[in-house]
N, C-alpha and C positions, 0 to 999 in steps of 0.2 A: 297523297303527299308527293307523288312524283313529279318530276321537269318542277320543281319548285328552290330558288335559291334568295339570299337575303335581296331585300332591293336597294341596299346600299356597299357598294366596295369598300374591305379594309383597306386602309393604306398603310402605309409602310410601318417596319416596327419602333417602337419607340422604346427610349432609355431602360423602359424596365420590363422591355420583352425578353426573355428567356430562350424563344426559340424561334427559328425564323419560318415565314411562311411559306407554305407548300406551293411548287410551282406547279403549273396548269399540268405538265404532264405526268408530275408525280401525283398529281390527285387523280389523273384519269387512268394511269397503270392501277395503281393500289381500289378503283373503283371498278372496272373493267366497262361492263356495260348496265351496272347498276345505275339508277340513278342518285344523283350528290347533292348536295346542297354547298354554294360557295365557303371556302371557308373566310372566317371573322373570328376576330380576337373579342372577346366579350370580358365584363369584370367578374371574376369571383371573389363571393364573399362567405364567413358564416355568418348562418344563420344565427349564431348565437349573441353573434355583436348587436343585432337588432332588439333582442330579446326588451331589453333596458327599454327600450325606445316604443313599446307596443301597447296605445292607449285608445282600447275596445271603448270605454265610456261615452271617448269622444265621435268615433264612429256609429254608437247605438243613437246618440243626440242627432246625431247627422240623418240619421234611417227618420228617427221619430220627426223631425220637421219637416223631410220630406213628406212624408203622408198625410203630417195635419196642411202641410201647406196644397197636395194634391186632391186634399180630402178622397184618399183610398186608403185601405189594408190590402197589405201585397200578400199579406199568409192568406186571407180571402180570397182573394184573386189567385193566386198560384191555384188553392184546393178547388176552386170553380171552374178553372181550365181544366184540370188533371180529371176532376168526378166525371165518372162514366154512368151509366145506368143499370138495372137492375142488381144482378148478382155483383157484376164487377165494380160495382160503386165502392163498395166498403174497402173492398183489398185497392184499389186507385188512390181513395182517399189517406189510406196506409201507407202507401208507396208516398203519397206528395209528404206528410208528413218528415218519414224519413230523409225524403230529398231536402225538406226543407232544411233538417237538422245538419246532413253533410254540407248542402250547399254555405249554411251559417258558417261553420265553423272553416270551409276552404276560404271565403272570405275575411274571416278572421285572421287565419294563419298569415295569409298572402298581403294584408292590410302592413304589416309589418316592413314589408319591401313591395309594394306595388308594382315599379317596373321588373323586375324578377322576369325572365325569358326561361329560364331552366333549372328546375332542380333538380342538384347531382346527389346521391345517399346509395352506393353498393351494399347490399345486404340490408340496406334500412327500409323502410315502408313508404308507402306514396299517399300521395294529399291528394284524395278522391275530389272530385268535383261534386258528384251523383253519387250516390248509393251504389254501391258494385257489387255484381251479380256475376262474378267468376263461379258459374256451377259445374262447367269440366276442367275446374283450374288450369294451372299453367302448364301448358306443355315443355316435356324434357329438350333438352337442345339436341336440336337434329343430326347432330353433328357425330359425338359422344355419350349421349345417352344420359349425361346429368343432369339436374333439377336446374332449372334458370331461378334466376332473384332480381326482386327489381334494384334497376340500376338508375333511370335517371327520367324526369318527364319532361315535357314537352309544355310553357305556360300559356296562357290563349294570348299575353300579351305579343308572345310572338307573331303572332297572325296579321295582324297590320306588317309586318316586316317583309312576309313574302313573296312574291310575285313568279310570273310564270311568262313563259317565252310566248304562248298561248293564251287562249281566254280564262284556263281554268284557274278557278278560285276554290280556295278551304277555309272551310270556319271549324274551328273543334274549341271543344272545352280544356281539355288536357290528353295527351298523347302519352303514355305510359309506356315504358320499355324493360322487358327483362331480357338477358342475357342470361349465358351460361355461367354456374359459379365455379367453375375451373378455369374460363377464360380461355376455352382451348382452342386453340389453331395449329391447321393442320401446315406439315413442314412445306416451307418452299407455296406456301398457299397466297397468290397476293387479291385475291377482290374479297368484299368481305360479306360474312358468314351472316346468314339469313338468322333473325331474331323474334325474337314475339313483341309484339306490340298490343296495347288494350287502349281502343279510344273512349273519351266518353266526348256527346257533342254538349254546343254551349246550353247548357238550362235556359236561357234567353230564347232559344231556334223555337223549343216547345209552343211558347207561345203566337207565336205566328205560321203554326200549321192547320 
C-alpha cells in the first residue's frame, strides 16, 4: 500500500465543510517519511439510514438469472477450484464452504451501499470478506502496551481509485486496521504511530491462480 494516493484531487472546500484542508507541508511534517495517501473529503454516512433500503430478495433474483442465464453454479465452481486431493480435500472443501458463507453475507452487508470506500466502527467488529484466521490474534500496540480494537477498513471499491507514481498496482479484498484503544500518543510526537493492519485479498484473485 505504499507511494499510493487517490487518482483524483479534492478541491476546494465547500459550504458544508467543517474544516479546511491540509496543506502539502502540513501533511508532510505530521507524516515525516511515512508513506500518505492524498487527502479527500469523502461522504459519511450511517449505516443505519440504509437499513430501510436493504432488498436481499432482489439481489438473490439477480444471482439466480445469472446462472441459469450462464448455465453455471458458482457454489460448484468456487468448491471445484478450492478441492485439493487426498487428505486435504475434506478440510479445503470445509474451508470453501465457510468462505462461501462469509463471502455471502459481506456481499450482502455491502449491497446496501455499494460504492462505500470505508468503513468507520471504533471498538465495533469488521466485515470479513473471507473467513479469518487471526490464530496469534492481535497484537498489543507497540507503543504502550495496550490491546488494539478494530477501528476502521479499507473497501475493495477503493481500489480502482488508486494509483501510484510508479508501475505498482494493489488489489485486496478489504484492508482491516486496529489501533490502540487508548489512542495514545506520545508528547511532542508529530509522524504517526505504526498500527496493525490484517489483509484479506479479493476472493475473485483465487480463481485465476
Amino acid at each position: 500500500l505504499q507511494q499510493l494516493q487517490l487518482s483524483e484531487p479534492a478541491h476546494g472546500p465547500g459550504p458544508q465543510d467543517t474544516h479546511p484542508a491540509a496543506s502539502e507541508e502540513m501533511v508532510m511534517t505530521m507524516a515525516g517519511s511515512a508513506p500518505v495517501f492524498q487527502p479527500f473529503y469523502i461522504n459519511v454516512v450511517d449505516e443505519q439510514d440504509y437499513m430501510g433500503f436493504l432488498d436481499t430478495d432482489h439481489a438473490d433474483k439477480l444471482l439466480k438469472e445469472y446462472q441459469q442465464r450462464e448455465c453455471v453454479d458458482l457454489e460448484q465452481m468456487m468448491s471445484e477450484s478450492f478441492a485439493g486431493e487426498d487428505g486435504n480435500e475434506k478440510y479445503e472443501k470445509s474451508e470453501v464452504k465457510s468462505w462461501d458463507h462469509t463471502f455471502h453475507k459481506f456481499m450482502k452487508r455491502i449491497s446496501m451501499c455499494p460504492e462505500q470506500i470505508l468503513r468507520y466502527s471504533w471498538g465495533g467488529q469488521p466485515l470479513f470478506i473471507t473467513a479469518a484466521h487471526l490464530d496469534q490474534g492481535i497484537p498489543a500496540c507497540s507503543n504502550c502496551g495496550s490491546s488494539r480494537v478494530f477501528e476502521f477498513q479499507l473497501m475493495p471499491t477503493l481500489v480502482s481509485m488508486l494509483q501510484s507514481d510508479s508501475d505498482l498496482s494493489v488489489e485486496f479484498g478489504t484492508v482491516i486496521v486496529y489501533t490502540c484503544e487508548r489512542s495514545c500518543w506520545p508528547t511532542n510526537h508529530q509522524t504517526p504511530l505504526e498500527e496493525f493492519i490484517f489483509v484479506q485479498e479479493d476472493p475473485d484473485q483465487r480463481l485465476f491462480k
